[in-house]
N, C-alpha and C positions, 0 to 999 in steps of 0.2 A: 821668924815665928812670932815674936813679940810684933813686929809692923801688920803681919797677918789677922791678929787675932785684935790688935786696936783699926784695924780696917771692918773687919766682921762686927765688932762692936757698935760702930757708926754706922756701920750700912743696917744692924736691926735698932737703932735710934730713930733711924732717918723712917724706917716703916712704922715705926710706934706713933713718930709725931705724923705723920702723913694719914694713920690711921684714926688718929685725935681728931686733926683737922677734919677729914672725911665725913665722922661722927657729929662733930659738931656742927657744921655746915647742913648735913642731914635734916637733926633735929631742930636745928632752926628753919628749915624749909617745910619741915613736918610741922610745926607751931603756926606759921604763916599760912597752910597749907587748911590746918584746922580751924584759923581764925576767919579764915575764911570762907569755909564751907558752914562755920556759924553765923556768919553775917548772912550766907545766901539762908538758912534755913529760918532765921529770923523775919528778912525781911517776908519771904514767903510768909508766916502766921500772920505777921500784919497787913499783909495785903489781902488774903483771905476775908481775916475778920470786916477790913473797912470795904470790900466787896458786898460782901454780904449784908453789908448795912445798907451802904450808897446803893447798888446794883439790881442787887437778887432782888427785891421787892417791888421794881417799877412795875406797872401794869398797864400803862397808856402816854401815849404819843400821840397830841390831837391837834391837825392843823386846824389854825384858826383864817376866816375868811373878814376883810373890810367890815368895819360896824359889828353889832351883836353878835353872839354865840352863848345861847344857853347851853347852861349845867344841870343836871341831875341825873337819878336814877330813870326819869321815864323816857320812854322810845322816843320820841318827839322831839327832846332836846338834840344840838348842836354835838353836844359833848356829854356822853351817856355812860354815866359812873355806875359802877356795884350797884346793887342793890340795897345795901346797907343803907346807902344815904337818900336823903328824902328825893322828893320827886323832881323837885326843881331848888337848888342852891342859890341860883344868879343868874348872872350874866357876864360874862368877856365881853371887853368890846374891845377892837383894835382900832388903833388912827396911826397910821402910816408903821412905823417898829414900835410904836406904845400900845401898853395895854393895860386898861384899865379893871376895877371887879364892881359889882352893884350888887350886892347882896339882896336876896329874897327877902321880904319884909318876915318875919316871925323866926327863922334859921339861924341856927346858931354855926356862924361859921368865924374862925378868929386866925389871926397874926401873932406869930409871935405870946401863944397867950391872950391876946386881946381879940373882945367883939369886933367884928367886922361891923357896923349897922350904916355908912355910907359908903359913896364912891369912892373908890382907894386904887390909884398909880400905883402899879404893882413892878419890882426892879425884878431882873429875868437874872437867872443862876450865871451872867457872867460875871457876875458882883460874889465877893466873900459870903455875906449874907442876904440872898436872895428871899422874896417873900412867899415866904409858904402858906396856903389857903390850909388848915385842916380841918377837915369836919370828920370827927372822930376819930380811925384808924387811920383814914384817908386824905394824904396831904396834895395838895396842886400847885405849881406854879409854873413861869414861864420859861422856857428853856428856848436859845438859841442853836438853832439849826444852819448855819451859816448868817446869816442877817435877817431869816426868818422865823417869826417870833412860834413858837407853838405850845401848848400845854402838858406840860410832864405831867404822869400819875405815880405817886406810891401805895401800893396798899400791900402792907405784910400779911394780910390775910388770901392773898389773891392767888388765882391759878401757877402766875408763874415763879413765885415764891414755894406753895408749897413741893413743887413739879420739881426744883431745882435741885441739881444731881452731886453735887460737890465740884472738888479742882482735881485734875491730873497732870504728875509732874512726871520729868525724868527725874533722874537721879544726879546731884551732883555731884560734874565733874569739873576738876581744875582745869585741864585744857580749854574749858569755855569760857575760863576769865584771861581774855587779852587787851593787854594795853595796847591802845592805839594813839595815830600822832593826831593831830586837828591842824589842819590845812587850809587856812581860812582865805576867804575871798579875798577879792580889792575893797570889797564896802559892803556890809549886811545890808539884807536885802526882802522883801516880802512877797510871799507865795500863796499862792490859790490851792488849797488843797481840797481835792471834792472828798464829800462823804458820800455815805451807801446811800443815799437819801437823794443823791443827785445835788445839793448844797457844797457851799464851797467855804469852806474856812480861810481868813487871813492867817497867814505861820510868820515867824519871822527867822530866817536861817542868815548863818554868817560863814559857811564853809563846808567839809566835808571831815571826816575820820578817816584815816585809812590800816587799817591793822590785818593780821595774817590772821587765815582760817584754814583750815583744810590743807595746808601745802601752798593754798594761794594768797597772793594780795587782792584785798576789796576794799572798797570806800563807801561807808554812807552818808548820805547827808542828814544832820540833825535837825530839828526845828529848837531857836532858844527859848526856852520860858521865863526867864531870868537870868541875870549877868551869870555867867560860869555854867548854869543847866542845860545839860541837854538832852533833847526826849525823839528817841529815833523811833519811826514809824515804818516797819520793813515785813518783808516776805524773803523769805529764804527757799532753799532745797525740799524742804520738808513742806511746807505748806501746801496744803489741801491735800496732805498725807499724813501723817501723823500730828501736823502741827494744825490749826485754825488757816482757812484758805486767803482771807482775807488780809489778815495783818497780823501782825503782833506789834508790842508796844516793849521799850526800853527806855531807863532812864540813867546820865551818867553826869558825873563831873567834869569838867575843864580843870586842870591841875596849872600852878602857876609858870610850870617850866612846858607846859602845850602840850601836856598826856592827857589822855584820858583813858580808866579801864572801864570795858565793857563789860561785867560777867554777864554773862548770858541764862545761866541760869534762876537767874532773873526777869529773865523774858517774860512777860505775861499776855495773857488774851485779851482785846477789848472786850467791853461788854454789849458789843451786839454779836458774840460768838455764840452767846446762852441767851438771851433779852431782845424781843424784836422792838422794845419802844426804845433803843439806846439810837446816837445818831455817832459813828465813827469813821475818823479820815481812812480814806488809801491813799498806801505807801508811790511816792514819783516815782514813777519809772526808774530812775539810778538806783532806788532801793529796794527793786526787783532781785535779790541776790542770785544766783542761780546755786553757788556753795549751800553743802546741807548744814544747816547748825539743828542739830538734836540737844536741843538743851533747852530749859525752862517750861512753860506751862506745855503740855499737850492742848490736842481739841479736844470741845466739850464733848461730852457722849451723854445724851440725853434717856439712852437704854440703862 
């Protein structure tokens, strides 16, 4: 009787600490679980807000041609801004990938703060700090489009600024943060990536990811942006259904031991999803996924 009842004793020990354990392992998965889902909801606000800075107020994409290309508000120019700005600003001129500005004599157009009043070598937005033309609300400069130089427009005052509809997400879910392995080549290596534009961007990739979606195993290839970044360019299940047809865009770390996690709801849309002056890669072909991930930004809906 005594052996029976020091048996029954230990056997409800033995569920008390199993139920401890249980518990605590929980809530530690449930902490993990919320730090994470504030990491995704974070990064989503600041990507919003620096969207809608950089993004939402482009207003023009203007190829430029050999030699000259005037600016201003009048039809006759090359390059035919707002109304707001006078009739004629300058001049573009292109020699080979350079391109230069010649200001209209009387026009108040500046850098940086500073009058413009001669010829000025203008560096194209692949540089940190690209030179921005602004004459008053309306800023200009040069943007590469693969190796082809053309002229960006900002104007927050502009149609497609004020037209623009906000972000739509799904909801986050944990399932759509998976750690994947990095499978890297014999030798990094560099890639032609076309954009919508017909232009082709140089990438520089060194392997692929491979992690579980769906039930299944996938692989995408990254392009690096820097030693450890990596910035995947993909189509999934959902695209040109509930997702942006074209692409979507993700960014992730290399971990020191050859992880990397993916959250996906993190995924967001380029910006020619909403913006027809933006210029954005498509995903190679391996990054065709045919797996649906429902997770991160939706497509735009311009209704």
């Amino acid at each position: 009787m005594l052996i029976a009842t020091s048996s029954l004793r230990i056997f409800y020990q033995t569920i008390a600490l199993s139920a401890a354990v249980t518990a605590l392992a929980t809530t530690a998965l449930g902490a993990m679980d919320a730090a994470s889902r504030k990491e995704a909801e974070e990064w989503r606000k600041q990507h919003e807000t620096s969207y809608r800075k950089e993004y939402v107020p482009l207003a023009g994409l203007f190829a430029l041609k050999p030699g000259p290309n005037t600016a201003g508000s009048a039809a006759t120019n090359a390059i035919v801004l707002p109304k707001a700005a006078p009739a004629i600003i300058g001049r573009f001129i292109m020699t080979g990938k350079s391109v230069r500005f010649e200001p209209q004599p009387g026009v108040a157009v500046t850098i940086k703060g500073q009058r413009v009043t001669t010829g000025t070598a203008l560096t194209s937005d692949i540089a940190d700090a690209p030179d921005e033309l602004a004459i008053g609300d309306i800023a200009l400069w040069v943007h590469l489009s693969g190796d082809r130089p053309t002229i960006r427009m900002r104007d927050p005052n502009g149609e497609t600024a004020r037209s623009f509809r906000g972000f739509q997400w799904f909801p986050i879910e944990d399932q759509y943060r998976v750690t994947g392995r990095f499978i890297k080549d014999p030798a990094p290596r560099e890639v032609k990536a076309p954009n919508q534009l017909g232009d082709e961007d140089t990438m520089k990739t060194e392997g692929v990811v491979e992690f579980k979606m769906g039930g299944q195993t996938v692989r995408l290839r990254p392009m690096t942006t820097r030693p450890k970044r990596f910035w995947f360019i993909f189509r999934d299940g959902t695209s040109g259904k509930e997702t942006y047809e074209t692409a979507r865009f993700l960014y992730a770390d290399l971990r020191d031991d050859g992880t990397t996690v993916l959250d996906f709801n993190e995924a967001y849309n380029p910006p020619c999803a909403f913006n027809p002056y933006t210029t954005c890669p498509i995903p190679l072909p391996e990054n065709r996924l045919k797996v649906r991930i429902p997770a991160g930004e939706k497509a735009y809906s311009s209704k």
